[in-house]
PyMOL Python script that loads the backbone (N, CA, C, O; Angstrom):
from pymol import cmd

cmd.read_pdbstr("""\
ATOM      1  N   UNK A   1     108.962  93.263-100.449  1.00  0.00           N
ATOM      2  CA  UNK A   1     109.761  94.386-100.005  1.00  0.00           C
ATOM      3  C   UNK A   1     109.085  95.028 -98.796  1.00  0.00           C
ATOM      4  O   UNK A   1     107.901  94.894 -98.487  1.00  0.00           O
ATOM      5  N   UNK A   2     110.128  95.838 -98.077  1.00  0.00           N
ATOM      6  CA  UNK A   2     109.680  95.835 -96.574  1.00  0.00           C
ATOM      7  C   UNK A   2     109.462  97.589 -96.680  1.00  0.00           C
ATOM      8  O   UNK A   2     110.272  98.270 -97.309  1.00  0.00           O
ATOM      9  N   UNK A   3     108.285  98.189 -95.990  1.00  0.00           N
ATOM     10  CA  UNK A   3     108.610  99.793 -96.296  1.00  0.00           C
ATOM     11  C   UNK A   3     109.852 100.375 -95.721  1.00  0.00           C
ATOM     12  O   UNK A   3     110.305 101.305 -96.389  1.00  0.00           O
ATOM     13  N   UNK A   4     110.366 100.130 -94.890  1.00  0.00           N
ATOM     14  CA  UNK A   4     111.991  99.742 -94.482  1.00  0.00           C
ATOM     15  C   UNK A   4     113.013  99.627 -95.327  1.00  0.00           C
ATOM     16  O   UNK A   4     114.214  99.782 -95.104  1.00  0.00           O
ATOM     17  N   UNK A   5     112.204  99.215 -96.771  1.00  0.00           N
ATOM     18  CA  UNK A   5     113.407  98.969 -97.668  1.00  0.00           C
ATOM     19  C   UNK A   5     113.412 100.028 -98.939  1.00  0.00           C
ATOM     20  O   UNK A   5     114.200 100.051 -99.885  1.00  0.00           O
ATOM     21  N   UNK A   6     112.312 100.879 -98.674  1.00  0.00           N
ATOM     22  CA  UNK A   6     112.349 101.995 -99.872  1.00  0.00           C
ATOM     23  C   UNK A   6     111.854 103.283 -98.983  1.00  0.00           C
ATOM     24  O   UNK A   6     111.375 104.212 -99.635  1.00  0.00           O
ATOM     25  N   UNK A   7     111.913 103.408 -97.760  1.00  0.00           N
ATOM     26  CA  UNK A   7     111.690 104.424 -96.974  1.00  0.00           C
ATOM     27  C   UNK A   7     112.229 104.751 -95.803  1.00  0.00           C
ATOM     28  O   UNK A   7     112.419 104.035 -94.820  1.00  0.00           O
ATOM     29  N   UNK A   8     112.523 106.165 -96.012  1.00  0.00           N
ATOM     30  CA  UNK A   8     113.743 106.375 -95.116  1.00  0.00           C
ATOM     31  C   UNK A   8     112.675 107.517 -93.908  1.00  0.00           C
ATOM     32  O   UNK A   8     111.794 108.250 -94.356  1.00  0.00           O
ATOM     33  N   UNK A   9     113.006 107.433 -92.423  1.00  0.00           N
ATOM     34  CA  UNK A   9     111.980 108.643 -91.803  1.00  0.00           C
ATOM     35  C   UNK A   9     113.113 108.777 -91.023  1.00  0.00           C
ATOM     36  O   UNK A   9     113.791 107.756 -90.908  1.00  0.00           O
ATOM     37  N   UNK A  10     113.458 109.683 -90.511  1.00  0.00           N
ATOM     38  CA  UNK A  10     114.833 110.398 -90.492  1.00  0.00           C
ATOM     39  C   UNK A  10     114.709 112.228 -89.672  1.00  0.00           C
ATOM     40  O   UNK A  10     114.615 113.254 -90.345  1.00  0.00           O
ATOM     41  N   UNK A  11     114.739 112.191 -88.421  1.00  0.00           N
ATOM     42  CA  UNK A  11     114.531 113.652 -88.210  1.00  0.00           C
ATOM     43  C   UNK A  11     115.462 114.638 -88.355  1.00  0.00           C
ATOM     44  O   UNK A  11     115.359 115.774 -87.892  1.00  0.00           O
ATOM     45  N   UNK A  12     116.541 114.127 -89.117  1.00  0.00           N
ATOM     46  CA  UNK A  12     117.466 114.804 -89.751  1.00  0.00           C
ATOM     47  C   UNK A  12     117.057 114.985 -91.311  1.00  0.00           C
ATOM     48  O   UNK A  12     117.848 115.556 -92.061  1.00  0.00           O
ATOM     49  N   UNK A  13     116.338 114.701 -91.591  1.00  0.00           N
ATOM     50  CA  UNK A  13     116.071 114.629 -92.800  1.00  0.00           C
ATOM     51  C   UNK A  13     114.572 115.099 -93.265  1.00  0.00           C
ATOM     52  O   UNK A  13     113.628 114.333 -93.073  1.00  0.00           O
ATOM     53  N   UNK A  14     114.422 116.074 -93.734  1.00  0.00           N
ATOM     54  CA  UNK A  14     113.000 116.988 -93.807  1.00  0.00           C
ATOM     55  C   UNK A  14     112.119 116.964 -92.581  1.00  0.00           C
ATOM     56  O   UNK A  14     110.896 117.075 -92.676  1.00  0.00           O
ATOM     57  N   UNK A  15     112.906 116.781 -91.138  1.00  0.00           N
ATOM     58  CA  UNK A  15     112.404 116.775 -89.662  1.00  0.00           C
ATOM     59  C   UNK A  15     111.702 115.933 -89.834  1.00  0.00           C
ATOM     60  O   UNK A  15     110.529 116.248 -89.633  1.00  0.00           O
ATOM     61  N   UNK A  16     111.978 114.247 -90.337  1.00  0.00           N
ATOM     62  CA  UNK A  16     111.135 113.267 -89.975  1.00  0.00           C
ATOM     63  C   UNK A  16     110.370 112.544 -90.846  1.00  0.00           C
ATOM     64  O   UNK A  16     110.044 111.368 -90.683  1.00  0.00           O
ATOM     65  N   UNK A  17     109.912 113.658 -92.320  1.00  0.00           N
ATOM     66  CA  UNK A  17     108.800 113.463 -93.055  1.00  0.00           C
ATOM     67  C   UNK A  17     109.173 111.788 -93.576  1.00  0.00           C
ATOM     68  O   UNK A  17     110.342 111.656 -93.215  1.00  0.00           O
ATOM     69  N   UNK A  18     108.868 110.862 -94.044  1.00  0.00           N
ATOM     70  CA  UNK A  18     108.915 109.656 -94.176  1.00  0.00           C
ATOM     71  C   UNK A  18     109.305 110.072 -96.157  1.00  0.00           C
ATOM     72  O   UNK A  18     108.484 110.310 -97.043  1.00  0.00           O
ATOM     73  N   UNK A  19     110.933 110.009 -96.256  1.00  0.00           N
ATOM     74  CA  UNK A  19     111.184 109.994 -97.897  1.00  0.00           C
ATOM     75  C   UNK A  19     111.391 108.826 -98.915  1.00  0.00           C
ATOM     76  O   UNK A  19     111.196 107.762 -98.327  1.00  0.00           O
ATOM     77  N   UNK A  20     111.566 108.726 -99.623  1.00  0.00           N
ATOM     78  CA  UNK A  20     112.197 107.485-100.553  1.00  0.00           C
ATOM     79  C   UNK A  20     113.440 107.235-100.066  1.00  0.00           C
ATOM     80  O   UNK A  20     114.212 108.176 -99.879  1.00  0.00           O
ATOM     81  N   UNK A  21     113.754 106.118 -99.832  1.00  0.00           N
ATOM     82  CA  UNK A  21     115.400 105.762 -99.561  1.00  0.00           C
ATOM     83  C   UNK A  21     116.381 106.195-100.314  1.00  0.00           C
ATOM     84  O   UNK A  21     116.540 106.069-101.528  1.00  0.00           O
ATOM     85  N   UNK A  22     117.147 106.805 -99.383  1.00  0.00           N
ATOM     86  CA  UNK A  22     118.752 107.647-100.577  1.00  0.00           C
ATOM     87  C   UNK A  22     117.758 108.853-101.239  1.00  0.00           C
ATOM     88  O   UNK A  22     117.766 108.860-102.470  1.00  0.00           O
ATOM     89  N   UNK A  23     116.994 109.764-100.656  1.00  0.00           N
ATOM     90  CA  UNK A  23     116.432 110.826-101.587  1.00  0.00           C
ATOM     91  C   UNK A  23     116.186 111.427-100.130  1.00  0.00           C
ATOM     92  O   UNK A  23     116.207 110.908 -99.014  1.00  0.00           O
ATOM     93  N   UNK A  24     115.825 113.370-100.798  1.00  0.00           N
ATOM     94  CA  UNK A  24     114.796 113.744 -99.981  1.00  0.00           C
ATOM     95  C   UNK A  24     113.641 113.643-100.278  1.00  0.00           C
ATOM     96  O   UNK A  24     112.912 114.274 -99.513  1.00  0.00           O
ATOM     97  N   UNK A  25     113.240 113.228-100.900  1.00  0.00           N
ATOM     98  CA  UNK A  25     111.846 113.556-102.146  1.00  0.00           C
ATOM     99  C   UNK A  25     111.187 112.396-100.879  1.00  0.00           C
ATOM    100  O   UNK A  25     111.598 111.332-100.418  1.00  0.00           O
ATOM    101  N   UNK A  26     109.841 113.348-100.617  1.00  0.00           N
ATOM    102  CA  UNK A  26     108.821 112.995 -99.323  1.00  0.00           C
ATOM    103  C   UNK A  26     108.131 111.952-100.163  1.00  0.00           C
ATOM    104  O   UNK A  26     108.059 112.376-101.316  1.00  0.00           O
ATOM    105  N   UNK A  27     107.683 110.951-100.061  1.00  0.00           N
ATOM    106  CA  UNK A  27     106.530 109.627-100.031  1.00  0.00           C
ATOM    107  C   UNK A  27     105.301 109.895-100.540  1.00  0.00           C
ATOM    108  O   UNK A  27     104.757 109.209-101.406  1.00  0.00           O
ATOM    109  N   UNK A  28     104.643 111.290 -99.818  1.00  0.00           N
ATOM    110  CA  UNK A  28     103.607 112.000-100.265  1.00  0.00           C
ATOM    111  C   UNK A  28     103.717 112.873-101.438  1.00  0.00           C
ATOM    112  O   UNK A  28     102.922 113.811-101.382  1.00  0.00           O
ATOM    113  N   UNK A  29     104.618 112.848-102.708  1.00  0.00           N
ATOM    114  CA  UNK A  29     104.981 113.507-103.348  1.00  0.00           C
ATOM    115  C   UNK A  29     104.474 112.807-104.401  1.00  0.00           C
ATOM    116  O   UNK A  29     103.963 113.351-105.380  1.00  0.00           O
ATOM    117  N   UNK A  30     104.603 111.475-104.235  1.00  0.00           N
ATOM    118  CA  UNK A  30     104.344 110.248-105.184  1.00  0.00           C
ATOM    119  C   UNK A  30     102.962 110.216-105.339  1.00  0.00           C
ATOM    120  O   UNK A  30     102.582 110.087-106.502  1.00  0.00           O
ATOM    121  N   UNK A  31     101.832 110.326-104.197  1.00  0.00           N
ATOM    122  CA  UNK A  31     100.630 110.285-103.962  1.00  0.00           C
ATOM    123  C   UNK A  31      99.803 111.679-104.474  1.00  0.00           C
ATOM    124  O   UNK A  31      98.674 111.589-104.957  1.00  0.00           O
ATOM    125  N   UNK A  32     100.532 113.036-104.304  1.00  0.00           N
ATOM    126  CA  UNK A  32     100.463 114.112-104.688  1.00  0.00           C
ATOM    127  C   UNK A  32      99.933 114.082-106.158  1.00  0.00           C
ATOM    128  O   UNK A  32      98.771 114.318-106.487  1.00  0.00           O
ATOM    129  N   UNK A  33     101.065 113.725-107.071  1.00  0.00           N
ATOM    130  CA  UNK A  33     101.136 113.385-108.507  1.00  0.00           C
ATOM    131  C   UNK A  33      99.810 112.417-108.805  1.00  0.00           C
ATOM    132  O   UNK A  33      99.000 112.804-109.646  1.00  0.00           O
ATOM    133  N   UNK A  34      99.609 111.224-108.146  1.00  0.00           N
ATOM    134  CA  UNK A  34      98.386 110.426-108.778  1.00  0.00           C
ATOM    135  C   UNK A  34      97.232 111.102-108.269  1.00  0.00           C
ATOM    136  O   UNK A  34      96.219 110.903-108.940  1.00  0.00           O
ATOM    137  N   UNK A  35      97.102 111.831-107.292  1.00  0.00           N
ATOM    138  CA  UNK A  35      95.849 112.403-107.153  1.00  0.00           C
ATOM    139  C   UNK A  35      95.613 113.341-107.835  1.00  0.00           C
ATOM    140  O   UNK A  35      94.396 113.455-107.982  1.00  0.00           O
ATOM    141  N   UNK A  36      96.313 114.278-108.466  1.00  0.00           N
ATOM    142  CA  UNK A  36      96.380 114.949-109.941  1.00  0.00           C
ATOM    143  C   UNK A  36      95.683 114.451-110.849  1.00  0.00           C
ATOM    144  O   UNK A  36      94.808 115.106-111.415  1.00  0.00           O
ATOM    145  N   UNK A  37      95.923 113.353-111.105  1.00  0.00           N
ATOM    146  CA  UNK A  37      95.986 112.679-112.461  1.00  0.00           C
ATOM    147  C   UNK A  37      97.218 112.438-113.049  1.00  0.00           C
ATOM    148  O   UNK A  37      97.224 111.967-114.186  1.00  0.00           O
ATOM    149  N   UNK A  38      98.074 112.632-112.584  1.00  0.00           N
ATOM    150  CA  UNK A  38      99.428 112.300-113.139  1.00  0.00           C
ATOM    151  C   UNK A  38      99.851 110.837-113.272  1.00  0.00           C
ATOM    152  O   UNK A  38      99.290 110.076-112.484  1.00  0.00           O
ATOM    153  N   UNK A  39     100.614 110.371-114.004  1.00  0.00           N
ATOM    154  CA  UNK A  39     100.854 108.591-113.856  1.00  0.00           C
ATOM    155  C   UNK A  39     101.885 108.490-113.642  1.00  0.00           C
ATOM    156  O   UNK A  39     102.739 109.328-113.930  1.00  0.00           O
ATOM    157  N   UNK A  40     102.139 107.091-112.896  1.00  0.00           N
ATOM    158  CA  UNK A  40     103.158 106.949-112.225  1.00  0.00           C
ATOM    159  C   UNK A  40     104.572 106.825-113.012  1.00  0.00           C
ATOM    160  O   UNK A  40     105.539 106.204-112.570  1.00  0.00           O
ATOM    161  N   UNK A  41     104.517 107.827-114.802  1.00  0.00           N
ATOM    162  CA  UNK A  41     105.281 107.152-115.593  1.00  0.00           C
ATOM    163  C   UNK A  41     105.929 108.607-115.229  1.00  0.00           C
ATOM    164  O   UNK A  41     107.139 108.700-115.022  1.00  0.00           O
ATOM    165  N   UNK A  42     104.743 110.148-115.136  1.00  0.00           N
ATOM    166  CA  UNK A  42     105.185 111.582-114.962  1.00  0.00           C
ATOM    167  C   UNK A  42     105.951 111.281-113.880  1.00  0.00           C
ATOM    168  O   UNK A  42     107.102 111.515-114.247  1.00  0.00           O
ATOM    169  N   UNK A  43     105.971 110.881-112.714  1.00  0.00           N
ATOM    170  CA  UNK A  43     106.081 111.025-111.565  1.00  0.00           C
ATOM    171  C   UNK A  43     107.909 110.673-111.432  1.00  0.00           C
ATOM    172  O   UNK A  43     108.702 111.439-110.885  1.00  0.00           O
ATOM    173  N   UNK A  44     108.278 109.336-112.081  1.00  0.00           N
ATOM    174  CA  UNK A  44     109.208 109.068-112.668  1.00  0.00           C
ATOM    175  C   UNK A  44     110.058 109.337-113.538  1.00  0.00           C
ATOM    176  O   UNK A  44     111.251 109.034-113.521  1.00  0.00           O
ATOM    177  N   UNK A  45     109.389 110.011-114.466  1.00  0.00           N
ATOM    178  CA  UNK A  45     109.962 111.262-115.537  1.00  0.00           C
ATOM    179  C   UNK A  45     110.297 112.400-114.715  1.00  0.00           C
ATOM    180  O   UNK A  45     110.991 113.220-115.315  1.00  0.00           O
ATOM    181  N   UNK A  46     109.982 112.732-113.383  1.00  0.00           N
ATOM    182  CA  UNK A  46     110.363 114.025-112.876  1.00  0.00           C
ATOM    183  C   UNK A  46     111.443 113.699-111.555  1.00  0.00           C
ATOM    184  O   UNK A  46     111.948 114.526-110.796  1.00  0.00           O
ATOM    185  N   UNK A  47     111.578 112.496-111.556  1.00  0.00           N
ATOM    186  CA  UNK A  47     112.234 111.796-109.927  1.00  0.00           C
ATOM    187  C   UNK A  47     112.867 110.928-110.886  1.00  0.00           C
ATOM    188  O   UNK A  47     112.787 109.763-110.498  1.00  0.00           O
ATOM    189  N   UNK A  48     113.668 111.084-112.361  1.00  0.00           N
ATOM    190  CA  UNK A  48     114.180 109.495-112.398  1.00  0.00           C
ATOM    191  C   UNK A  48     115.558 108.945-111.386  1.00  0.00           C
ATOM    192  O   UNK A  48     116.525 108.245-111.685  1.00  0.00           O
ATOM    193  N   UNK A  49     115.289 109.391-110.501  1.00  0.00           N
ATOM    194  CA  UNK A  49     116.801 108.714-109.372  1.00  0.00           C
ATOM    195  C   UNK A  49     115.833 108.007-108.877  1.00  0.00           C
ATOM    196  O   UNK A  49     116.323 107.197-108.090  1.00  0.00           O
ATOM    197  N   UNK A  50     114.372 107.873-108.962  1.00  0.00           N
ATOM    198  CA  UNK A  50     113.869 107.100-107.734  1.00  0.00           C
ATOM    199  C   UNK A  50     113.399 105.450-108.832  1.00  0.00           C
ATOM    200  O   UNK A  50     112.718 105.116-109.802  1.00  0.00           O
ATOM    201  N   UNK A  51     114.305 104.910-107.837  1.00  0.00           N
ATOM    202  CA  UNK A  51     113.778 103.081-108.488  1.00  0.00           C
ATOM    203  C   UNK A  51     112.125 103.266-109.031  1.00  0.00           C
ATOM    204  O   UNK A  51     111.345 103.736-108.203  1.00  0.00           O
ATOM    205  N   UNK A  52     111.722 102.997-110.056  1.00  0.00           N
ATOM    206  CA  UNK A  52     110.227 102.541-109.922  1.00  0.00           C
ATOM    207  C   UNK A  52     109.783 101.198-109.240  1.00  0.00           C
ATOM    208  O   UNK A  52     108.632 100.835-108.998  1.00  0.00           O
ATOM    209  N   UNK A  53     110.763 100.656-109.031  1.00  0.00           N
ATOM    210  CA  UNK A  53     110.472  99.286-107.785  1.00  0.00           C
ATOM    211  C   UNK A  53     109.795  99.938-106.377  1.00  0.00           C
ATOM    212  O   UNK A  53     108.903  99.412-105.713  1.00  0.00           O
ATOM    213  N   UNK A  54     110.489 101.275-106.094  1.00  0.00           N
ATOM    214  CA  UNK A  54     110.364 101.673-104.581  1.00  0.00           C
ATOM    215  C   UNK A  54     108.953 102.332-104.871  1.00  0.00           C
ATOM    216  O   UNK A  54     108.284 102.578-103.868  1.00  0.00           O
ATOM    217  N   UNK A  55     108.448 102.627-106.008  1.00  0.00           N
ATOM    218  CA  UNK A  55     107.193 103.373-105.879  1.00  0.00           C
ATOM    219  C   UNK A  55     105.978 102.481-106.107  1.00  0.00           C
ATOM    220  O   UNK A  55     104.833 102.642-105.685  1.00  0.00           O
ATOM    221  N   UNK A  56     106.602 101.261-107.056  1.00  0.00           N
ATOM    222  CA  UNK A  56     105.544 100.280-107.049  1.00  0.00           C
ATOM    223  C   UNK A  56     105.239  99.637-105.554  1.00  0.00           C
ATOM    224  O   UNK A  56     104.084  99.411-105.193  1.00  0.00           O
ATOM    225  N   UNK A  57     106.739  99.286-104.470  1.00  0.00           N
ATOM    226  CA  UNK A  57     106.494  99.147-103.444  1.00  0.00           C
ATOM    227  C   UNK A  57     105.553 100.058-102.440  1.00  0.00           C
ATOM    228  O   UNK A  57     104.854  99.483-101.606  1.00  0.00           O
ATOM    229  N   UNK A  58     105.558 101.279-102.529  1.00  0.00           N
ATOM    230  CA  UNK A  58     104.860 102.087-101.798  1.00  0.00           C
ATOM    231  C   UNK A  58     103.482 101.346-102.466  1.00  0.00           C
ATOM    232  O   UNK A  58     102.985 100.438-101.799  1.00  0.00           O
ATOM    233  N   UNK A  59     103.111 101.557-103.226  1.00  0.00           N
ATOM    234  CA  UNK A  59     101.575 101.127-103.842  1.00  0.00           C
ATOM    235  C   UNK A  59     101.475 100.499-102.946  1.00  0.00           C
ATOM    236  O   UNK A  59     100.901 100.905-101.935  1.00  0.00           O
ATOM    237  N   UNK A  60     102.212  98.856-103.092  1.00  0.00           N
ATOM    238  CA  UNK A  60     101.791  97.602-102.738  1.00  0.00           C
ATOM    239  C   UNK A  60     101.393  97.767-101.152  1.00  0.00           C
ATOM    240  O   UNK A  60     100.371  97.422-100.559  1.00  0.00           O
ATOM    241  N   UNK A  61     102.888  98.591-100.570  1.00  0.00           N
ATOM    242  CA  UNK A  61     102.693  98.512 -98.803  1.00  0.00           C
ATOM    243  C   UNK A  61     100.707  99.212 -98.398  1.00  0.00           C
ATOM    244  O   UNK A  61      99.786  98.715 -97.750  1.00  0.00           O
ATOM    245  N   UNK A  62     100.830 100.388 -99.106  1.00  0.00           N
ATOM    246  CA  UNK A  62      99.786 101.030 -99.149  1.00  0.00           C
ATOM    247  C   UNK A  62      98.401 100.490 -99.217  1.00  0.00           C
ATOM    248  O   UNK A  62      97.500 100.864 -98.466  1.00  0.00           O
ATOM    249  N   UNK A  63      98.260  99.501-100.246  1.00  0.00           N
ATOM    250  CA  UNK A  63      97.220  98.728-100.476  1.00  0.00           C
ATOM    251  C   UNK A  63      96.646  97.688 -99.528  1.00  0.00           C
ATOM    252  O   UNK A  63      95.474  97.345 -99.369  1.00  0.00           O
ATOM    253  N   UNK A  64      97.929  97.205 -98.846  1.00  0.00           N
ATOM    254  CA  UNK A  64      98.269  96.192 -97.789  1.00  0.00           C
ATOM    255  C   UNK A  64      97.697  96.415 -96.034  1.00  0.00           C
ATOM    256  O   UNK A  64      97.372  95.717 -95.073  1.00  0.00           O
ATOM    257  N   UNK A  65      97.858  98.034 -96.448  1.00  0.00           N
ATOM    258  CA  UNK A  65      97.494  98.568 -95.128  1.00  0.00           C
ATOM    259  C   UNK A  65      96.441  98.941 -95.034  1.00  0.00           C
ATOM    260  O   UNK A  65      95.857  98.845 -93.955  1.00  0.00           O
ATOM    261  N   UNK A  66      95.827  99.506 -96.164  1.00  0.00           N
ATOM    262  CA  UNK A  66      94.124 100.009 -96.266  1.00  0.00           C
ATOM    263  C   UNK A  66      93.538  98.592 -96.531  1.00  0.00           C
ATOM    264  O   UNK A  66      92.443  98.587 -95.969  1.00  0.00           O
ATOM    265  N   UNK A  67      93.750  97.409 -97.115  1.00  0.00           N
ATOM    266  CA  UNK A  67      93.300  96.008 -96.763  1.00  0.00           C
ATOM    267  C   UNK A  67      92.801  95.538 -95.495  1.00  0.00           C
ATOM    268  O   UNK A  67      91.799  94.869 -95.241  1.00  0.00           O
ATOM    269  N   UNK A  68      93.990  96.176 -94.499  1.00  0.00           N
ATOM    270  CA  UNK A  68      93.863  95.468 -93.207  1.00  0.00           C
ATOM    271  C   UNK A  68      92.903  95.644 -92.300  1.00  0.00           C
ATOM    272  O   UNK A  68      93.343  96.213 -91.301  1.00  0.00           O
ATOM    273  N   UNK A  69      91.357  95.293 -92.223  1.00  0.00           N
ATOM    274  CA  UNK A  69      90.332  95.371 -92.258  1.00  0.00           C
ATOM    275  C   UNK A  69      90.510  95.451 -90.425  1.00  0.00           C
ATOM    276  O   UNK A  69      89.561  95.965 -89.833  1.00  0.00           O
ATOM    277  N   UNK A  70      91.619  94.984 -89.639  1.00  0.00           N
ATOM    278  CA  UNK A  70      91.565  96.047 -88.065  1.00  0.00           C
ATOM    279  C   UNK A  70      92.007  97.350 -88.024  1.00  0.00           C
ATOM    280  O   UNK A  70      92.247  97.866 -86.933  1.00  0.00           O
ATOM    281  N   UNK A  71      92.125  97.853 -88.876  1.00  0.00           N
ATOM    282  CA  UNK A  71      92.394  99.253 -88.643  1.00  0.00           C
ATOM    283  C   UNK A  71      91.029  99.326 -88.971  1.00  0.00           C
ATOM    284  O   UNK A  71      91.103 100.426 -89.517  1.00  0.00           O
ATOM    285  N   UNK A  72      89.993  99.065 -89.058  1.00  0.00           N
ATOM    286  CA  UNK A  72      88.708  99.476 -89.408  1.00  0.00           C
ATOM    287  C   UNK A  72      87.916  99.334 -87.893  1.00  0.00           C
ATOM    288  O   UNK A  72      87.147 100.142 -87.371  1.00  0.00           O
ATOM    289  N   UNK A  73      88.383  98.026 -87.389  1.00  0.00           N
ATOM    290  CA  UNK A  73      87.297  97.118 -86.098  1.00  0.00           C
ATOM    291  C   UNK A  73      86.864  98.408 -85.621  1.00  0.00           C
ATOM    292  O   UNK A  73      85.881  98.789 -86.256  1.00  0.00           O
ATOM    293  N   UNK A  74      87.310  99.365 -84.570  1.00  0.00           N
ATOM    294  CA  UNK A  74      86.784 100.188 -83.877  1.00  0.00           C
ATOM    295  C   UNK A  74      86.381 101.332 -84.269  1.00  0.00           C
ATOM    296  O   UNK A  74      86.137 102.153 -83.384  1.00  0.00           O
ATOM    297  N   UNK A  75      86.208 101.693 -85.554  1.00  0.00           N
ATOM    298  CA  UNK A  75      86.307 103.105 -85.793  1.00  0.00           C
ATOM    299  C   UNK A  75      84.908 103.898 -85.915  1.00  0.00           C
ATOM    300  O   UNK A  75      84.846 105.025 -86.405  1.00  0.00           O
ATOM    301  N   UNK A  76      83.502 103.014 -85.291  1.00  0.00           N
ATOM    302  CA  UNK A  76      81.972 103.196 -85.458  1.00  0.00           C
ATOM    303  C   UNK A  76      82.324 104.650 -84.195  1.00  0.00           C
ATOM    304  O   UNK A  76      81.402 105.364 -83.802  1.00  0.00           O
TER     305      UNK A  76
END
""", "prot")
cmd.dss("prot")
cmd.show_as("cartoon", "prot")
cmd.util.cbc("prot")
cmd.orient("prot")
């Protein structure tokens, strides 16, 4: 899945903030909750309109991108 396909960024839409597709509910809302301590089951219990596919996708994109060891090359 493409972040394209569960994320909508939209400056009509919370001026830009990057949301879940078909929601306003911001991306960072999801991240909010696990840095709590909350699990991704609360997070879903409080958003159930949002697919848990699209939040497992955020994980995955997320993981994918802090992986990508050139966003690191220059940063001494």
């Amino acid at each position: 899945m493409k972040a394209s396909d569960v994320i909508t960024v939209d400056k009509d839409i919370l001026g830009g903030i990057p949301v879940f597709k078909g929601t306003r509910v911001p991306v960072k809302n999801l991240f909010d909750y696990l840095e709590e301590g909350d699990s991704l089951q609360d997070f879903l219990n409080d958003f159930d309109y949002i697919p848990k596919e699209y939040c497992l996708a955020v994980l995955k994109i997320s993981e994918q991108l802090l992986a990508d060891k050139s966003l690191y090359e220059n940063s001494n």
